[in-house]
FIMARKOL-668016 format. One record per residue (C-alpha): residue number from 1; residue in three letters; x negated, y, z. Coordinates in nm, 2 decimals. Layout:
REC     n   res        x        y        z
REC   NUM   ALA        X        Y        Z
...
This chain:
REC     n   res        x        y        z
REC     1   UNK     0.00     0.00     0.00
REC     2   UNK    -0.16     0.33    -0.07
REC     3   UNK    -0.21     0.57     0.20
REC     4   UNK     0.06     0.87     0.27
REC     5   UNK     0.00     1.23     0.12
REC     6   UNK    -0.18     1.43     0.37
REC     7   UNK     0.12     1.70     0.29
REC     8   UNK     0.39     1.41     0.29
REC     9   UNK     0.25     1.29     0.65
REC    10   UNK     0.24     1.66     0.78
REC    11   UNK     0.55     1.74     0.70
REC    12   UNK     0.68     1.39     0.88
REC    13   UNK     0.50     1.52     1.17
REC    14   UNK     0.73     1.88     1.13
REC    15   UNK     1.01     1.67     1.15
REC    16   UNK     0.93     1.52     1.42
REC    17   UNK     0.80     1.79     1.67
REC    18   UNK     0.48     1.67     1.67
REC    19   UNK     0.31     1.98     1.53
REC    20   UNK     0.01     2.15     1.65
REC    21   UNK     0.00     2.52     1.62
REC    22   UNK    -0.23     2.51     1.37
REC    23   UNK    -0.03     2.26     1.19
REC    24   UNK     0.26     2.43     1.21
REC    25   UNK     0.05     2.72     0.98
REC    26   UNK    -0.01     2.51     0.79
REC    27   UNK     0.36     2.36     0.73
REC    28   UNK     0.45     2.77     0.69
REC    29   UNK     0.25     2.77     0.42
REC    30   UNK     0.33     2.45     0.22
REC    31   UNK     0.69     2.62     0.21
REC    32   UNK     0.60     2.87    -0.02
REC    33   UNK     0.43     2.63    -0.26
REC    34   UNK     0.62     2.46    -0.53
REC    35   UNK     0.74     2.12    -0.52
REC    36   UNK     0.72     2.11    -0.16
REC    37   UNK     1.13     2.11    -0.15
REC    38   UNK     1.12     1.77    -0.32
REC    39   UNK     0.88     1.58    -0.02
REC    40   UNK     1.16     1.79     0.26
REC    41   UNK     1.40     1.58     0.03
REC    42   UNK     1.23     1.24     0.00
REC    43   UNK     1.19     1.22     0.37
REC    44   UNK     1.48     1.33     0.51
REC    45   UNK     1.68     1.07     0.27
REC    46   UNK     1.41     0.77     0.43
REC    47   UNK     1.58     0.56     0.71
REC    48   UNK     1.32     0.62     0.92
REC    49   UNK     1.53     0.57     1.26
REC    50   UNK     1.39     0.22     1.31
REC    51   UNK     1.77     0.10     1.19
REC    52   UNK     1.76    -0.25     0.96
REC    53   UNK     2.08    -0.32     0.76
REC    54   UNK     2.23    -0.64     0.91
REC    55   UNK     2.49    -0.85     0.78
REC    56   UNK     2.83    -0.89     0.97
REC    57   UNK     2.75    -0.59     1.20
REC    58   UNK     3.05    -0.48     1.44
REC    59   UNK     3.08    -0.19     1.30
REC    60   UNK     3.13    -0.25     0.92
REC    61   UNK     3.23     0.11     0.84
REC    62   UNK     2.94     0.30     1.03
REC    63   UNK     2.72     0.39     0.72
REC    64   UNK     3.00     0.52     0.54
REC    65   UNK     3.10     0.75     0.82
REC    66   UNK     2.72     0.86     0.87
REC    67   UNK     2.70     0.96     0.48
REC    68   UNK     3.04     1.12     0.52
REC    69   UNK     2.93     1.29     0.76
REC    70   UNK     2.56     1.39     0.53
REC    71   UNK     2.78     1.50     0.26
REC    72   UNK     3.01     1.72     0.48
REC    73   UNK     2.70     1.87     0.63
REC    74   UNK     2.52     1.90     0.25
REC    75   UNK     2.88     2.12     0.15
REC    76   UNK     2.84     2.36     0.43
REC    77   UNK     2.46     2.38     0.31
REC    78   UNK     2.54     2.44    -0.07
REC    79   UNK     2.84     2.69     0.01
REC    80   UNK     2.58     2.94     0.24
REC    81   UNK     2.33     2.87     0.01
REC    82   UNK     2.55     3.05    -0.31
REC    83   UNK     2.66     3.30    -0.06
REC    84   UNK     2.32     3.42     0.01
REC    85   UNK     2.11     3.32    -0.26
REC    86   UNK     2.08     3.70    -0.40
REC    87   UNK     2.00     3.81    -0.07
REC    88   UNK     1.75     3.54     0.06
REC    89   UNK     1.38     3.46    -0.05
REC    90   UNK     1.23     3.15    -0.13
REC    91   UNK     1.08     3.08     0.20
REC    92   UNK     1.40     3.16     0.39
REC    93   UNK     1.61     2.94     0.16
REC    94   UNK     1.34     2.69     0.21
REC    95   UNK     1.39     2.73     0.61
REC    96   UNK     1.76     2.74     0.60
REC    97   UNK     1.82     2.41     0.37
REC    98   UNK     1.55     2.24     0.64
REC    99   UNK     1.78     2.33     0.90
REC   100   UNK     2.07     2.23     0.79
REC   101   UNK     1.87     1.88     0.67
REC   102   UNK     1.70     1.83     0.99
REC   103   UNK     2.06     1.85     1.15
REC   104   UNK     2.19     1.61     0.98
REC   105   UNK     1.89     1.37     1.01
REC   106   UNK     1.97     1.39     1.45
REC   107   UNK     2.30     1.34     1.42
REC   108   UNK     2.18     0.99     1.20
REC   109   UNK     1.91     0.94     1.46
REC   110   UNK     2.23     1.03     1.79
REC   111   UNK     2.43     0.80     1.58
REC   112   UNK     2.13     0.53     1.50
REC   113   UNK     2.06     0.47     1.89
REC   114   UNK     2.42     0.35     1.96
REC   115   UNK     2.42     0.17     1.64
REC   116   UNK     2.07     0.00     1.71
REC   117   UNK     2.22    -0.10     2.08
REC   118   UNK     2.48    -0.28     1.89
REC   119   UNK     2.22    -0.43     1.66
REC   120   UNK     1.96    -0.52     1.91
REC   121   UNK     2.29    -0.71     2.09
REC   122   UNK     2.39    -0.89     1.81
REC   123   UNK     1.99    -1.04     1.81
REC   124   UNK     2.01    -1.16     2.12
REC   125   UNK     2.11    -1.53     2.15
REC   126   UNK     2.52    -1.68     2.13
REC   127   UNK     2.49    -1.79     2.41
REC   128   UNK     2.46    -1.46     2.60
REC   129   UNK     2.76    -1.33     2.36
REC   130   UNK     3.00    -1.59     2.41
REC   131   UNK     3.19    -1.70     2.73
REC   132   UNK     3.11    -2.08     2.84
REC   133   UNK     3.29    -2.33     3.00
REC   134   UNK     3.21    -2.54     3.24
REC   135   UNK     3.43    -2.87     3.35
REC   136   UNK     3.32    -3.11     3.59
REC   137   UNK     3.46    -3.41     3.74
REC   138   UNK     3.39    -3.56     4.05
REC   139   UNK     3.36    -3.92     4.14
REC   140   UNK     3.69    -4.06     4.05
REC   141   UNK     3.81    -3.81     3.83
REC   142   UNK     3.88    -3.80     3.49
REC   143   UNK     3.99    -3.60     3.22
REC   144   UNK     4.09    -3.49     2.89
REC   145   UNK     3.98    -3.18     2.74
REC   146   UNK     4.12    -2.99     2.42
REC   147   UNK     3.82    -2.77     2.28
REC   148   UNK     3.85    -2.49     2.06
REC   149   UNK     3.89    -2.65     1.76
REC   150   UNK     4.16    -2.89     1.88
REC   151   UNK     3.88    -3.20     1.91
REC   152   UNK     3.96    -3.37     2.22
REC   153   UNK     3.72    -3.47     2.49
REC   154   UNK     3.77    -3.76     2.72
REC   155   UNK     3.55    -3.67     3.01
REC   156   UNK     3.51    -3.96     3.25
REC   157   UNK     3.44    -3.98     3.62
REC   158   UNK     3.14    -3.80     3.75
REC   159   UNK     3.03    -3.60     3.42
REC   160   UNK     3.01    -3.25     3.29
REC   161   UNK     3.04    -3.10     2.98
REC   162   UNK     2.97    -2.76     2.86
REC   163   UNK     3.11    -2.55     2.59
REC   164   UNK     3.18    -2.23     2.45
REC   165   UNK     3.56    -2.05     2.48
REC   166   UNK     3.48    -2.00     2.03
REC   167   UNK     3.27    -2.17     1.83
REC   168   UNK     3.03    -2.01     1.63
REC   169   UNK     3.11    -1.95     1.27
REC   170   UNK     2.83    -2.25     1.14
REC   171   UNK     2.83    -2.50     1.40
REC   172   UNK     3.01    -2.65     1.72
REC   173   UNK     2.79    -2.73     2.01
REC   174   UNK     2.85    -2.84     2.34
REC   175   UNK     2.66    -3.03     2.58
REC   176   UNK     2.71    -3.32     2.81
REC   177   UNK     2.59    -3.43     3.12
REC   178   UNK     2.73    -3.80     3.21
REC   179   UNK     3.00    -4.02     2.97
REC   180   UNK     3.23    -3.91     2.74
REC   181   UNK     3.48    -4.02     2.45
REC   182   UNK     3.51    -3.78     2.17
REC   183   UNK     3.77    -3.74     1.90
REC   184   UNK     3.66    -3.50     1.66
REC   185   UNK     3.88    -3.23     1.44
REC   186   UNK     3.72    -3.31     1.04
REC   187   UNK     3.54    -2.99     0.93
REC   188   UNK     3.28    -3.06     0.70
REC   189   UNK     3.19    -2.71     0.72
REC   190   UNK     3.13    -2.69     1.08
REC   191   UNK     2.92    -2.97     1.24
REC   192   UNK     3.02    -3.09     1.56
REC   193   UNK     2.66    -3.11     1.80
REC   194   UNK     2.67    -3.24     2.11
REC   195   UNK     2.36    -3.18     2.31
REC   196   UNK     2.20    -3.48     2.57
REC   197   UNK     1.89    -3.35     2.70
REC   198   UNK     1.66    -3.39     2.37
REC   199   UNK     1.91    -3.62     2.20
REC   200   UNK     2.12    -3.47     1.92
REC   201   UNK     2.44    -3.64     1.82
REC   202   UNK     2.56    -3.49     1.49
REC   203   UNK     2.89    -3.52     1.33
REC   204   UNK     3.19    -3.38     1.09
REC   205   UNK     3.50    -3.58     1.21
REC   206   UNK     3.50    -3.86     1.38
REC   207   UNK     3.51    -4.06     1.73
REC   208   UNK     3.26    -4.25     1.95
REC   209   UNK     3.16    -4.26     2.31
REC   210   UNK     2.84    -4.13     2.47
REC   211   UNK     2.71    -4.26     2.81
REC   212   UNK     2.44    -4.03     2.91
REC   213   UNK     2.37    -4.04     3.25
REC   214   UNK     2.03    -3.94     3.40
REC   215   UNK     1.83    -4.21     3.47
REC   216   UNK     2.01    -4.43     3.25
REC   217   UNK     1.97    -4.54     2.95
REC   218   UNK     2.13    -4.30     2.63
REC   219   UNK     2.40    -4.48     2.42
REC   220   UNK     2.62    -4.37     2.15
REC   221   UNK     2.92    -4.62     2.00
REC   222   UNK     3.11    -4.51     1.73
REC   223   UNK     3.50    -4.63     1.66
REC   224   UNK     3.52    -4.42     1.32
REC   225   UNK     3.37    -4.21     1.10
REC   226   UNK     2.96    -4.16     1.06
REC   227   UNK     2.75    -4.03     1.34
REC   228   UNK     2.41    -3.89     1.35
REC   229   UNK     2.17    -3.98     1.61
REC   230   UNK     1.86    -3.70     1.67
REC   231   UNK     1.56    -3.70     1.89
REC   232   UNK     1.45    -3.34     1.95
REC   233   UNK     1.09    -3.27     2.09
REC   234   UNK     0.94    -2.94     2.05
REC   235   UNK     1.19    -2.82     1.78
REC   236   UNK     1.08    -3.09     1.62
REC   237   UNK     1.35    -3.38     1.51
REC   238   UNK     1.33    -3.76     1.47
REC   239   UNK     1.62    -3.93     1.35
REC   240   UNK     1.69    -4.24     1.55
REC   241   UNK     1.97    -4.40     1.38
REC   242   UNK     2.27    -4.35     1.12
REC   243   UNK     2.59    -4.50     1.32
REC   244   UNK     2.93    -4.64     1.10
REC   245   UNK     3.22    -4.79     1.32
REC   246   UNK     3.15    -5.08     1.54
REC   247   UNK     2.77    -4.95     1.54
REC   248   UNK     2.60    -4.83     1.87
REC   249   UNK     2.23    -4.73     1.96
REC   250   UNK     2.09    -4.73     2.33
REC   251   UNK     1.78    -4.50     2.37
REC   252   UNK     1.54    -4.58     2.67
REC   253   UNK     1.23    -4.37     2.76
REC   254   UNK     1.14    -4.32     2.36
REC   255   UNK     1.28    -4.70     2.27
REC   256   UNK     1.51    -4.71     2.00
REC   257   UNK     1.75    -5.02     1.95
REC   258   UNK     2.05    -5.02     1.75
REC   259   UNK     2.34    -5.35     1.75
REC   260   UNK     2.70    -5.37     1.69
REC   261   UNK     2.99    -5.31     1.93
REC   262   UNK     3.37    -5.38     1.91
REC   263   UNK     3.55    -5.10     1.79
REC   264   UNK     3.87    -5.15     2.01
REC   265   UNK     3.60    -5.19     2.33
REC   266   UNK     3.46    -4.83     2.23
REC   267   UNK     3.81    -4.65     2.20
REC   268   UNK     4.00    -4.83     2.44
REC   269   UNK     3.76    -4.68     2.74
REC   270   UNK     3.98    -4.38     2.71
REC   271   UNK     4.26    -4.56     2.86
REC   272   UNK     3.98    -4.70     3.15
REC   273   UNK     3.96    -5.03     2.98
REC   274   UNK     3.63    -5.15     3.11
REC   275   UNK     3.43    -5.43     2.94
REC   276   UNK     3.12    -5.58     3.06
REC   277   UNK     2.91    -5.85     2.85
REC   278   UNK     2.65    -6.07     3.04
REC   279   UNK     2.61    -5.75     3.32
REC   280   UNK     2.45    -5.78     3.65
REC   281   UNK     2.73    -5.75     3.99
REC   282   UNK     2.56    -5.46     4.06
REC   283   UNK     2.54    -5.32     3.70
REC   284   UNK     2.94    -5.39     3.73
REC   285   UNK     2.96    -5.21     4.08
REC   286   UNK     2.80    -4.93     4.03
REC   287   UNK     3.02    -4.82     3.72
REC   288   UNK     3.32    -4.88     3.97
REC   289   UNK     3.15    -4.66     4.24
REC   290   UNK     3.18    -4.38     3.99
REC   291   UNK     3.57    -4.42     3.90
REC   292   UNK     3.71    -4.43     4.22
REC   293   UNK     3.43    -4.30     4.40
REC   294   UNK     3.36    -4.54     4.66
REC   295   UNK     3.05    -4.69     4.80
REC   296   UNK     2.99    -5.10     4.68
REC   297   UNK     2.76    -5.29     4.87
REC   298   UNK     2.58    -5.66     4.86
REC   299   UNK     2.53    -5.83     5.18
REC   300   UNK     2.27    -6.07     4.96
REC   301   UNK     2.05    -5.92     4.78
REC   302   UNK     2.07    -6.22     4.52
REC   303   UNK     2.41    -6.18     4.49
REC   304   UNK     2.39    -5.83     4.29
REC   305   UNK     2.18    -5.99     4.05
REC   306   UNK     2.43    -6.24     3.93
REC   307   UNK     2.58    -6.16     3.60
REC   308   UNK     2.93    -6.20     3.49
REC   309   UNK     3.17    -6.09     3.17
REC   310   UNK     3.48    -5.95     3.23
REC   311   UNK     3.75    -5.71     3.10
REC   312   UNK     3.85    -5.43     3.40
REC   313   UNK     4.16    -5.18     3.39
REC   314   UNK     4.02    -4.91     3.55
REC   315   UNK     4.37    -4.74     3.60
REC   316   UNK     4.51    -5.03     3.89
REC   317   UNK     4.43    -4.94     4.26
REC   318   UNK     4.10    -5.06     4.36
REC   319   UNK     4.23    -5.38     4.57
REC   320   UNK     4.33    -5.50     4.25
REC   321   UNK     4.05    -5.47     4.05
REC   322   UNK     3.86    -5.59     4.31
REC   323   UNK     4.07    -5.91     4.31
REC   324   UNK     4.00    -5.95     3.93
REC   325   UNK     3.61    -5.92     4.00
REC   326   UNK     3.58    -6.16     4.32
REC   327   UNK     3.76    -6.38     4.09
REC   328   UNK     3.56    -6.38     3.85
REC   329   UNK     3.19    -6.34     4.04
REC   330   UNK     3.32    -6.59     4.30
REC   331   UNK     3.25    -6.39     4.61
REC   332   UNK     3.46    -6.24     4.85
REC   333   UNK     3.49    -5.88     4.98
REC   334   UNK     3.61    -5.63     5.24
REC   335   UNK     3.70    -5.28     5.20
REC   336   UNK     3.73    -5.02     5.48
REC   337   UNK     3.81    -4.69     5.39
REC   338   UNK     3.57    -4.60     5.11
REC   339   UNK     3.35    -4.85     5.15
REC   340   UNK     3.29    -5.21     4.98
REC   341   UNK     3.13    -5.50     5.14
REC   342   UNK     3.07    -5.78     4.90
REC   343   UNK     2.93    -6.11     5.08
């Protein structure tokens, strides 16, 4: 880029207030020299405020109320300057048409700042912009939640999810924190993201079930539709899997394995139908210390490290399913209160 004209760059200093006396001489006498009208001009039309054009701005009409307002202010200029031009000299005409410039380039500048506010916000990140929501059960509780877009969330006993009141205009994101079973509003448009820690799962419109509990292995099943699985390190991705109906992939401390799951399994844990295949007792237990939040414990050791399969209703008092499960594990029980006793 080739360096300013010394006159250009004094006169940018004029404009500015940042004259030295001697400079300002100097500026008094550049007036009176041709052409020095036209570099007045080209700076004054420069959007030197420090403002960059941004698309989608909240205030679409701004820079046609700003030029409005330039126009307005060059009218009043061009009127005094027929009235007097007999009477005035150069220099003065000169001085007067700098005024009037320079007062339209503040009110740009006065205008600008609350503009630039307004811009800077707009920068900052959606998160900050948009109201979130927070819904958490507790041990025992569960459920359903209709998100923005009408996608429905079946939040299960001791989880969280997060989300925002609107979703942004290129993506839905929410994040989750514990199990889940999503049905998905199609909108090929808009992905639907929902966000485990560095795990990604990606999709348009579909449904599938997410266990993500800390400490726990990661798994996503998927009844319909196509899900995409993403491992997210350092803003950099890995895909980890591809999932189609009756697909599922666990993810364990950076091991990836995929298998295949019954779709009617995946979907019907929305109406707290509970399947286990080959699980430990304590495996078992533990999920049913979560939906009716009570405390399950083995008087032998050994005992919890039996393993069983069996279909649960999770939606029957817990003397019931207990019933079911001594049945089945051939051991018997006691409850007191909140508490479990398995011997």
């Amino acid at each position: 880029m080739e360096p300013e004209h010394k006159d250009k760059t004094l006169i940018r200093k004029y404009l500015n207030h940042n004259c030295t006396s001697e400079e300002m001489k100097e500026v008094k006498r550049l007036m009176l020299v041709p052409g020095t009208q036209q570099i007045f001009d080209e700076l004054l039309s420069e959007t030197w405020t420090g403002l960059e054009a941004e698309e989608n701005t909240d205030q679409p009409h701004l820079q046609e109320k700003l030029q409005q307002f330039y126009q307005k202010l060059e009218g009043e200029e061009a009127q005094r300057f027929h009235q007097e031009e007999e009477e005035e000299n150069n220099v003065r005409v000169i001085k007067r048409r700098t005024y009037l410039r320079y007062a339209a380039v503040l009110a740009v500048i006065f205008l600008g700042l609350g503009t630039y506010g307004i811009l800077q916000f707009k920068k900052t990140p959606v998160a900050e912009q948009i109201a979130m929501r927070e819904i958490q059960n507790a041990r025992g509780q569960r459920s359903r939640i209709v998100l923005p877009d009408s996608s429905a969330v079946y939040l299960g006993a001791g989880s969280r999810i997060t989300f925002p009141e609107q979703f942004e205009t290129k993506s839905r994101e929410i994040k989750l924190e514990g199990e889940a079973f999503f049905e998905i509003t199609k909108d090929p448009k808009k992905p639907f993201i929902v966000h485990t820690g560095k795990i990604q799962t990606r999709v348009l419109g579909t449904s599938f079930k997410i266990d993500a509990f800390k400490d726990r292995p990661l798994t996503v099943a998927v009844a319909t539709g196509k899900v995409r699985v993403d491992e997210y390190i350092k803003e950099r991705s890995k895909s980890l899997a591809v999932l189609t109906p009756g697909q599922k992939v666990t993810y364990d401390q950076g091991v990836v394995k995929t298998a295949t799951a019954e779709i009617d399994e995946i979907s019907g844990w929305k109406a707290a139908r509970l399947v286990f295949h080959n699980q430990s007792l304590k495996e078992i237990t533990t999920e049913l210390e979560r939906w009716y939040n009570v405390e399950i414990s083995f008087d032998h050791k050994e005992k919890a490290k039996e393993k069983i399969s069996v279909v649960l209703q999770a939606d029957v008092p817990l003397n019931k399913i207990m019933k079911i499960l001594a049945a089945t594990g051939h051991f018997k029980y006691h409850i007191s209160a909140r508490n479990v006793s398995i011997n």
